[in-house]
N, C-alpha and C positions, 0 to 999 in steps of 0.2 A: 504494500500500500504506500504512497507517494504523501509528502504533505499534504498536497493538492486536493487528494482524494480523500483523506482523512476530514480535512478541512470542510469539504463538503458536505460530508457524511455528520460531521457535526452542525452544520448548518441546518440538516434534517432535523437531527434532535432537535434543536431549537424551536421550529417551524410548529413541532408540537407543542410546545406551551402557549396558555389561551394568552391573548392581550389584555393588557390592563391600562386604563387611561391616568396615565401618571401623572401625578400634580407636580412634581419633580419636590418634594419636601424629607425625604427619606435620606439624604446624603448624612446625616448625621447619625444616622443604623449602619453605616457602608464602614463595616470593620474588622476586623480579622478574617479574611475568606479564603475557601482555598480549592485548589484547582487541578483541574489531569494536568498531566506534563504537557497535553496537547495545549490545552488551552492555555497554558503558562507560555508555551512559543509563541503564541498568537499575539500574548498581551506583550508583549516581551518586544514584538517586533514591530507592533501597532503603538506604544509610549514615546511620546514624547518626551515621558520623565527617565530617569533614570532608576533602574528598577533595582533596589536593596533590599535587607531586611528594612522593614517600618522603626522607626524611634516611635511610635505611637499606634495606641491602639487604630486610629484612623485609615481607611484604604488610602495608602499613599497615590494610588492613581486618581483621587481627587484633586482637581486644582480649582480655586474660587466654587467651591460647594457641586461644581459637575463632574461627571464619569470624563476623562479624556481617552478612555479604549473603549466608551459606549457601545458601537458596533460590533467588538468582538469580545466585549465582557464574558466573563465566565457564567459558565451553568447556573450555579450557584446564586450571579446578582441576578438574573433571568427570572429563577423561581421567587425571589420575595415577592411577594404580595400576589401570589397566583395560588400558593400551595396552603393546602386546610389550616398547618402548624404556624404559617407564615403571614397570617393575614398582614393589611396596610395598617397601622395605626392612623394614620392622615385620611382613610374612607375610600380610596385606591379602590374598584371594583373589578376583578377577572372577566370576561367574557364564560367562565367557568373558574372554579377552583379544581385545583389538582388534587389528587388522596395523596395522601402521603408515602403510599406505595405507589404510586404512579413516577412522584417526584425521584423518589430511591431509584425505579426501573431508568429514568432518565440519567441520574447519576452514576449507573452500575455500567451503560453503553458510552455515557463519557468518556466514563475510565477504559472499558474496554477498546473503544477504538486507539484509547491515547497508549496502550498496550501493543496493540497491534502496530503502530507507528513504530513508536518508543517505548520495547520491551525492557522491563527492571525499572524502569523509573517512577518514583514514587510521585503523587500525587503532591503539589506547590504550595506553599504558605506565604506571605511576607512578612508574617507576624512571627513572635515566638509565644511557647505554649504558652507561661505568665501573661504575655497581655491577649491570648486567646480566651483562658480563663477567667482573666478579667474584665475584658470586655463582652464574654457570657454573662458575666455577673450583674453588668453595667446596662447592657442590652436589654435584661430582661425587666430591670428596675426604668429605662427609658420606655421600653413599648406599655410597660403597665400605667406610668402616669399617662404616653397619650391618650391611648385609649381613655381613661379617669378624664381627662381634660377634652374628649370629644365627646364623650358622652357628656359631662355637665355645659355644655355649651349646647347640647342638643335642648 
């Protein structure tokens, strides 16, 4: 299998997650994520930034609060706000919501293509586990007040 074709076939996967009409208010959720090796060549060759480990929980591929590898973001920023686990806190609506095995099955063929490419190699971080951790921690403490703060404004 060629970059090429890989790339494609990813392209596929993607094509299966429903749309969501994005308010573009979620960059401040956009934090420790991680990716096939495929997808990490993508981003890798689509950045304008220069791609390290993170000094912060933050996705370092933000610059002034937008995605700059939008196009070929990972699986991963695809599924927020489409997948049952992942609702929007900002009121984001799917075209459908994904099951949660649905999301997994989409994640399992990720990887597997980025296998098939690039056999051994493990799937990409830019975070390390301490601020993966802690920005699970941080994450789950920010989507519960939004949600609190869109419901009381409702």
């Amino acid at each position: 299998m060629t970059f090429r074709e890989a790339c494609q076939a990813l392209e596929a996967l993607y094509a299966q997650i429903p749309r969501v009409a994005c308010q573009g208010h979620c960059a401040e959720g956009c934090g420790p994520l991680g990716m096939a090796h495929l997808e990490w060549l993508r981003v890798k060759r689509a950045s304008p930034l220069r791609l390290a480990e993170a000094k912060t929980t933050v996705c370092p591929l933000l610059k002034h609060g937008r995605c700059t590898v939008y196009a070929v973001r990972p699986l991963i920023c695809r599924l927020w706000g489409v997948t049952e686990n992942m609702p929007c806190p900002w009121q984001c609506r799917p075209e459908r919501y994904l099951s949660i095995a649905e999301a997994d099955a989409l994640m399992a063929a990720a990887e597997a293509l980025s296998q098939q490419l690039c056999p051994g190699q493990e799937p990409k971080t830019m975070h390390t586990d301490e601020q993966i951790t802690r920005m699970q921690e941080q994450g789950a403490m920010a989507v519960a007040w939004a949600v609190l703060a869109t419901q009381w404004r409702q």
